[in-house]
C-alpha positions in Angstrom: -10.7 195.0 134.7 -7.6 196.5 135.8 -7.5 193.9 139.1 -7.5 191.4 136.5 -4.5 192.6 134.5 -2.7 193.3 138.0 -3.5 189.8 139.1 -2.2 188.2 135.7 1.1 190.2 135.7 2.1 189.4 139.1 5.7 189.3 139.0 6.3 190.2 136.3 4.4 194.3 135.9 7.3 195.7 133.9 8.6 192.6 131.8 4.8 191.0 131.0 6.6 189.1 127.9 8.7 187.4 130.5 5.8 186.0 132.5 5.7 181.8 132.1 1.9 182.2 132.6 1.3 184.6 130.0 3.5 183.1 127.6 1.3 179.7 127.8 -1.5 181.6 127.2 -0.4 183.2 124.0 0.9 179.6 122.9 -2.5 178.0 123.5 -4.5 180.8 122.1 -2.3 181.8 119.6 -0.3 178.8 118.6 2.9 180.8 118.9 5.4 178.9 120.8 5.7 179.8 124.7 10.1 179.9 123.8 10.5 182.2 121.0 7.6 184.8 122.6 10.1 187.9 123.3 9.5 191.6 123.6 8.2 192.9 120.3 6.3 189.0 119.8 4.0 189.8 122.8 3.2 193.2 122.2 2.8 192.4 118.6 0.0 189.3 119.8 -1.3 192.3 122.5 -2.0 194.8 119.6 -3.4 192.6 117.0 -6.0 191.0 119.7 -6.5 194.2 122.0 -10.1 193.7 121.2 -10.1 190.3 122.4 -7.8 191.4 125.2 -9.8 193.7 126.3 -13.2 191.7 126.3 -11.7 189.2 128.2 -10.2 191.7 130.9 -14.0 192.8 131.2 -15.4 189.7 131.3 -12.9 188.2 134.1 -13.7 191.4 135.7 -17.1 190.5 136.3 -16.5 186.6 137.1 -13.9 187.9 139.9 -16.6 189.8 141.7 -18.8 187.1 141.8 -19.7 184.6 144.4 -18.2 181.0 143.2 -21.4 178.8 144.3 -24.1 180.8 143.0 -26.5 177.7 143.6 -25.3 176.8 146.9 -27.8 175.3 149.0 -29.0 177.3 151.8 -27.6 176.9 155.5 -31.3 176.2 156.9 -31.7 173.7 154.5 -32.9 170.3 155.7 -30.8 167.4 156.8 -32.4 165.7 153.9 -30.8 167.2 151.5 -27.1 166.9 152.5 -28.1 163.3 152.9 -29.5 163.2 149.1 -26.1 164.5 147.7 -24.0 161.4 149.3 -23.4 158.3 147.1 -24.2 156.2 149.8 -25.6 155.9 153.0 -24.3 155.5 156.1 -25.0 152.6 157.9 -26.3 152.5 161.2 -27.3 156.0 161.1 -30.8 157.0 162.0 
């Protein structure tokens, strides 16, 4: 959770409020607007949905530490099947 919130803040640790990224992200969940987000606007937003906050922190935790192909196919997999996935097939290939 806390490699999330350090990933997020990057840049800007000490001024979060200043961040471009955050600020988007209060405007689209929020429908404040990105401009007028200051000092006492983002930690009003941070208090009011530290629940929220907070479950999301956790859950991005979790995503982070996860593989992103779960269903990758496996290396000893068949020729076959990297053939199946292409749209078409190459000609003059045997």
């Amino acid at each position: 959770m806390l490699r999330v919130l350090w990933r997020l803040t990057r840049g800007y640790r000490l001024r979060p409020w200043q961040s471009p990224y955050l600020r988007w992200r209060i405007e689209t969940y929020s429908g404040l607007d990105a401009r007028s987000i200051g000092f006492g606007a983002f930690w009003a937003f941070a208090w009011r949905e530290r629940g929220n906050l907070l479950r999301y922190l956790r859950w991005a935790g979790r995503m982070s530490g996860k593989p992103e192909l779960e269903h990758s196919p496996r290396s000893d997999a068949g020729s076959e099947l990297r053939e199946a996935k292409r749209p078409f097939p190459i000609i003059g290939r045997r």
